[in-house]
N, C-alpha and C positions, 0 to 999 in steps of 0.2 A: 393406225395407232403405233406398230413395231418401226413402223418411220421415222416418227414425232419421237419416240421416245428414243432409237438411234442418232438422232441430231442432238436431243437435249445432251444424254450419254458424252458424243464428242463436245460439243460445246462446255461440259463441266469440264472433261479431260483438258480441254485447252487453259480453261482460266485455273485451275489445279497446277497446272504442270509450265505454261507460260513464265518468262522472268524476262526483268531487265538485263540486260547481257553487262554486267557488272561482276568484278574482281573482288571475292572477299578482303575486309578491310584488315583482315588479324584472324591468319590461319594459320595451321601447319599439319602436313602429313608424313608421319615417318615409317622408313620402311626398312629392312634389313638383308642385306647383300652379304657375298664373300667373292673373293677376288684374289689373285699369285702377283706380287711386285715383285722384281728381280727374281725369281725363284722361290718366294716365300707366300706362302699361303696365311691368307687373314683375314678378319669380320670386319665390315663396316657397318655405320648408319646411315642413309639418306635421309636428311628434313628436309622437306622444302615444303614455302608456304609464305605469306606474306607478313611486313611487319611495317606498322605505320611512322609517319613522317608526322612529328607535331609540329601543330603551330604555336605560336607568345604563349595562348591561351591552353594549350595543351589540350585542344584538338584536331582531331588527323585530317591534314591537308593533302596526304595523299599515301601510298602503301607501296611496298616497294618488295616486287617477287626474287627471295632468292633462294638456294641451296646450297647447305650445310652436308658436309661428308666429315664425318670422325672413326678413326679407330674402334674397333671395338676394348673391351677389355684391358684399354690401358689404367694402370695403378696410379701414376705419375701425372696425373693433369697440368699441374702447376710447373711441368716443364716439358711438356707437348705443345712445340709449337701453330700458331695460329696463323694461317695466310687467307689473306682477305681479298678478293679477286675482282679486275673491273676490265672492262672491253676499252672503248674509246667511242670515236664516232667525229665529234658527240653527237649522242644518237643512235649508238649500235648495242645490242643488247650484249651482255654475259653469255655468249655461246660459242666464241669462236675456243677460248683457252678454255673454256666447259668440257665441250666434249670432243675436243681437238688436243689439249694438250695436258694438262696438270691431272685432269680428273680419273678417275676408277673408269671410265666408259670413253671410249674413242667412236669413230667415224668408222665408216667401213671404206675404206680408200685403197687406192692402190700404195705403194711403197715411193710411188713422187709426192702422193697429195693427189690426183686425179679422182673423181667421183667413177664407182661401178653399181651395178644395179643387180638386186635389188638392194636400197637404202637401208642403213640401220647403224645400231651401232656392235661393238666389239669391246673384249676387255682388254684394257689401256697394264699393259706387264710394267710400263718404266713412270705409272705416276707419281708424283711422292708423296701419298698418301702412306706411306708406309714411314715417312717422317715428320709428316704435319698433318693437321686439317684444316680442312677448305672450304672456304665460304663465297661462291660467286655469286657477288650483288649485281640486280639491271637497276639503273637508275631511272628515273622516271619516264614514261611513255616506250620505255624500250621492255623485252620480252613482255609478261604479266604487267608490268609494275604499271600504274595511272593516280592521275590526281583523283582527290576525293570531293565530292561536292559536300557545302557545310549545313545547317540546319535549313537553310532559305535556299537550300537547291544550288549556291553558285558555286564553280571550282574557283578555286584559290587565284593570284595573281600571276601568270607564266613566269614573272622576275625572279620570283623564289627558287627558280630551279637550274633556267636556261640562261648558265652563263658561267664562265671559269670559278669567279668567286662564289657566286651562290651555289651553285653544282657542290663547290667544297665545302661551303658551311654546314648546308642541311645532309649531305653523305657523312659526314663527321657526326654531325648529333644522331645518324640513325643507327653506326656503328658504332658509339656510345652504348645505345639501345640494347642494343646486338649483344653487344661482349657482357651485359651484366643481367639479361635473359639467360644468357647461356653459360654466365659463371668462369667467364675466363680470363678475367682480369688479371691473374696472376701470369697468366700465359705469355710467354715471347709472342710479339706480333711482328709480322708481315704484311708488308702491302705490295700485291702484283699491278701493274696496267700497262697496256697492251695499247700502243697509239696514242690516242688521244687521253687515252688513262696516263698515260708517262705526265703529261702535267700535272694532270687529275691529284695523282699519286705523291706529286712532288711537292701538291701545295695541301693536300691531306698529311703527309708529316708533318708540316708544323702547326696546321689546325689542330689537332689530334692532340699535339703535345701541349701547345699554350693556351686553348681554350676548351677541349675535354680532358686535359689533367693525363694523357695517355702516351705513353714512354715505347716507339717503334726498338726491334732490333735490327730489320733490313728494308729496303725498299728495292723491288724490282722494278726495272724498265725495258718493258719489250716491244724491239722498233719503235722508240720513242719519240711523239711528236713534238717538234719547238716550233712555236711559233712567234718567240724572239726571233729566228732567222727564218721563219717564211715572210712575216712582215718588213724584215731588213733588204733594202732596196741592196741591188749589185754594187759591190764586185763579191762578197762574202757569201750570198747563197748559189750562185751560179758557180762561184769556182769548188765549190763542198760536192756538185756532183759527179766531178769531171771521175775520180775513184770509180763509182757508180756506173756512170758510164762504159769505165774497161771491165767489170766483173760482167757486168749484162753480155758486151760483146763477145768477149772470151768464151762464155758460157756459150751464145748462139754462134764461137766460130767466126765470127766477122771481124779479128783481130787480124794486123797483118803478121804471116808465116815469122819475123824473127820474136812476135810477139806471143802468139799461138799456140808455139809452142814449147814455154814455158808453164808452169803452173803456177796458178793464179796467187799465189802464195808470194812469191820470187818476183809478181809484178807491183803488187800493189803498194807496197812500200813506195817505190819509187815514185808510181803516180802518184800518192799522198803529199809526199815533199812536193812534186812542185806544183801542185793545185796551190799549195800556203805560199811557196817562195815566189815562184813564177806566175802563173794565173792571176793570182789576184790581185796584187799591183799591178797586172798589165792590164786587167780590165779596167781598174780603179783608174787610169790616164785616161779612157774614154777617148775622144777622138783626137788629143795631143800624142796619142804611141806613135811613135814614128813607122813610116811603112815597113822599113826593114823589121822591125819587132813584132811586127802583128802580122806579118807571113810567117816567121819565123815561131809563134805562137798558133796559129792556125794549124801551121803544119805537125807540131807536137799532140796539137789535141788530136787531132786526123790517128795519128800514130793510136794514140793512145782510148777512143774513140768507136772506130771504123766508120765513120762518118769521112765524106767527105771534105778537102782543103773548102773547098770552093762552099759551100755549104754553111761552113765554119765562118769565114769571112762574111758572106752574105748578112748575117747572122750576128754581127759584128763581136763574134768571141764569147757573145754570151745564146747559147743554147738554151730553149725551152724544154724540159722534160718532154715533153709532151708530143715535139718534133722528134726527141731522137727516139719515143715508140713508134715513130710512124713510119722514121727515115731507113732505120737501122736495115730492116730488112726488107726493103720497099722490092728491092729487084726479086724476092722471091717472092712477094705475092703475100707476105704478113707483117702485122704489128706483131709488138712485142706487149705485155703486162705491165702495168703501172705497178699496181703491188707485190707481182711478182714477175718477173721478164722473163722468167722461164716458159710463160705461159704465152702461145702464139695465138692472135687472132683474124681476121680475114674482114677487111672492109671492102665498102660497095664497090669503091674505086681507089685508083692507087695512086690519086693526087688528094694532097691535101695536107696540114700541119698536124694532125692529130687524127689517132683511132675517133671509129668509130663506136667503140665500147669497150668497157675496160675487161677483156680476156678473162684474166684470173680470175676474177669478183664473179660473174657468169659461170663459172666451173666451180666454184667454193659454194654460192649460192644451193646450186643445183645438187649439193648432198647436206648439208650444214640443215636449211629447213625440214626436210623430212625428216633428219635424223630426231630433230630436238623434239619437236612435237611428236614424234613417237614415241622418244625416250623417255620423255617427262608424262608424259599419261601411261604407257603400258610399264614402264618402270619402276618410275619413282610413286606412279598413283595419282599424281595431281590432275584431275579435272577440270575443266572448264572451257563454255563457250567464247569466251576473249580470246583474240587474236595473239597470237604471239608475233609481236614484232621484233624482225629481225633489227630494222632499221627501224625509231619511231620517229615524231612531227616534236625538234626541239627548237624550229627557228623560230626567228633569227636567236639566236646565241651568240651574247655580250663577251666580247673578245677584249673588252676595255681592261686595264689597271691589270696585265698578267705578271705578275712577280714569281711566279711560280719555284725559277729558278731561285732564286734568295732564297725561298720560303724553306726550301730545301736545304740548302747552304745554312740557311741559320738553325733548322732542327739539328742537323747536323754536330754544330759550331757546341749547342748548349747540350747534346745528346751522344757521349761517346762510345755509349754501345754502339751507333745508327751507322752500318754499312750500304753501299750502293752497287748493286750489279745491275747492266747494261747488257741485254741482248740484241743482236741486230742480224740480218741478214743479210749478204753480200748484193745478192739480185731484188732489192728492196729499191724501185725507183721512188716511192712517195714520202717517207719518213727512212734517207738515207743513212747505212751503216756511216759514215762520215761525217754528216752531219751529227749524228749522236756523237760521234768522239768529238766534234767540236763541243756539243752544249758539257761535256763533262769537263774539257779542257776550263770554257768561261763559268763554269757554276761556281768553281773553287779555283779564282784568278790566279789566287799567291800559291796554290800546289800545296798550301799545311797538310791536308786530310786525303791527299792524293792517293795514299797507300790504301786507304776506305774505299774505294772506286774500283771493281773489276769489271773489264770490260770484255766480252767475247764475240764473237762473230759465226758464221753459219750459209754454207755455200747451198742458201735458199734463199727464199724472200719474205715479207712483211710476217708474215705466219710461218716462221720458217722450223715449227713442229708439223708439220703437214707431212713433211717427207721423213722418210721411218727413219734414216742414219742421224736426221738431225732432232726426231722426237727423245732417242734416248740420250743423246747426249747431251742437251738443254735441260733437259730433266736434269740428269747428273750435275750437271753446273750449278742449279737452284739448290739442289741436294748438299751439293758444297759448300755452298753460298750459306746456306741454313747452317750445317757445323760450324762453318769458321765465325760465326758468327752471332753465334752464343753467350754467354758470360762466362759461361762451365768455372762460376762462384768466383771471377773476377772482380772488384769496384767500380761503377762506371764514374773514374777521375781522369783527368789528364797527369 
């Protein structure tokens, strides 16, 4: 009998306590913190929790997990500004500038970015939370966030979400949502993204303005990706890395002696100019350069490089990324990091065009997951059995009709509060420091609003708040960015 009735016992505890592993549709838990920025000691809020995505009909097709940090005890809301925060990917969740860079809590890392153990996080001294608040959204299938099934059981159509325009229409109605939840419509706005957010970002200003009615004062772009020029066939993306190329070497020393030793400062100007003057009309002749001009080319980029003449030519001038992580330091036995070249890694063998795996990513991984799912349950409180994906399932993802840049240009054009800073990292092989100074050159052809445009750089890579000399000073720059960038009771006229 104490048998029977020990099975029945578990058997209710199961159907009692059993659930579908499901994401509340519209939650929030708030928690209260304090924290020292620069030296000054101050109270925050944490929310985090989810907030849904409507459909025509205005019901929720899907829910989208993020986290809200404000000030405590500010008087002045109505000009406390608001920065609205996105990853890239697409595909990758709100975690990397979460708790890497902007926010009240960091990584436990070393002082390059390297993972130590045990994992966790740390208080973040230089976030600028002590001048704004922050909101990091995951968009759909990344961290918490998932579609929602409708009353007949089925989730929504993937088109809705997975693709440059749709990604921007329904992020725009949900921070719509957002801003008038939380009552901050009056507030200067901000929009960060980080990679693949750099479009994201570009084409949410002008959705934002011309069809939620909502007036940006900055947009950030960190390591921003264009894929105006990853689509554009050679001579244009090929000669935008050769830069790229010298900061990586330089860095791992594989520069020749009258180059070496310089500072990378004193070099790079120069390889700039002639990636534009030289490089790229010699590639653009394709197989009319005459011989003398494409040894005579080989041998500059070799210079400039530490690649190989012979290599170069093979290659016919135009280099794959991809080669020069494999080539760069082949004699010693390592690749270099796609998104960060700082970072070395070690393949099977040491023939071949390309790593074996991308270095950096394997080392960022390896603290970034433990940190967040710690963070987010023993910190902020948020519960739950769902996966946190880091990376979620957005393919295929509709790369068709990107106007992103324009969409930019024209928020801009009709918007003359709306300033632009550019972050990038020097050691950034995949979304290059140069290539970003190009897409800022072509977004604003004619140069009117050129003075609106700051651009900085950072001798790290893709995430180049990772390493501590460059997290406070990226900070400081947003920090900047946000003053100078104010009305402080200007007209927005021409």
């Amino acid at each position: 009998m104490k048998k029977l009735f020990l099975i029945f016992s578990v058997l209710s505890f199961i159907q009692i306590h059993s659930q579908n592993r499901k994401i509340p549709v519209d939650t929030m838990v708030v928690t209260n913190h304090s924290t020292t920025i620069n030296g000054i000691g101050m109270n925050y809020s944490a929310t985090t929790g989810t907030q849904p995505v409507w459909n025509l009909d205005g019901e929720p097709m899907a829910t989208l997990f993020y986290t809200y940090y404000q000030r405590s005890n500010v008087k002045d809301k109505a000009n406390r500004p608001l920065v609205i925060s996105f990853n890239g990917g697409p595909g990758s969740a709100s975690v990397w500038m979460h708790v890497a860079y902007t926010g009240p809590q960091i990584l436990k890392i070393d002082d390059e970015g390297y993972p130590v153990q045990p994992y966790g996080v740390k208080t973040n001294p230089y976030s600028i939370l002590d001048v704004a608040d922050i909101v990091f959204v995951n968009p759909v299938n990344t961290g918490y966030s998932r579609m929602v099934e409708d009353k007949d059981g089925k989730l929504p159509d993937r088109k809705n979400f997975f693709g440059i325009n749709a990604d921007i229409s329904y992020l725009a109605e949900w921070i719509n949502t957002f801003v008038t939840r939380h009552n901050r419509w009056e507030s200067p706005k901000y929009l960060i993204g980080e990679s693949y957010g750099g479009p994201r970002v570009m084409g949410l200003a002008e959705e934002l303005q011309n069809n939620q009615w909502m007036y940006l004062n900055g947009v950030i772009l960190v390591s921003p990706a264009d894929y105006k020029i990853y689509s554009t066939d050679q001579p244009i993306y090929s000669a935008l890395n050769l830069p790229y190329f010298t900061a990586a070497a330089w860095h791992q020393k594989a520069l020749a002696p009258a180059l070496q030793q310089k500072d990378l400062s004193e070099i790079l100007p120069e390889v700039e100019a002639y990636a534009i003057d030289k490089l790229m009309p010699a590639i653009a002749k394709g197989g009319f350069i005459s011989e003398a001009e494409r040894n005579a080319v080989a041998e500059k980029m070799s210079l400039y490089s530490g690649l190989s003449q012979s290599s170069i030519l093979d290659h016919n001038l135009n280099i794959p990324t991809s080669f020069f992580w494999k080539e760069l330091l082949r004699d010693r036995g390592y690749t270099i990091g796609r998104l960060d070249s700082r970072y070395l890694g070690i393949d099977k063998m040491a023939a071949g065009n390309s790593p074996d795996y991308n270095a950096e990513l394997s080392s960022w991984l390896h603290s970034f997951t433990p940190a967040i799912n710690f963070y987010l349950r023993e910190h902020l409180d948020f519960r739950t059995d769902i996966k946190y994906n880091m990376f979620g399932d957005v393919h295929p993802w509709d790369r068709q009709h990107d106007n992103t840049r324009d969409r930019l240009r024209q928020a801009m054009a009709q918007n003359p509060y709306l300033k632009v800073l550019v972050q990038s990292g020097y050691y950034d092989g995949a979304t290059t420091y140069f290539a970003a100074k190009y897409t800022v050159g072509q977004l604003d052809p004619s140069g009117t609003m050129k003075d609106r445009f700051t651009f900085k750089a950072y001798r790290s890579g893709h995430m180049m708040y990772l390493r501590k000399e460059d997290l406070k000073s990226s900070n400081d720059d947003i920090r900047d960015f946000i003053k100078n960038s104010l009305s402080n009771g200007k007209s927005a006229k021409y």
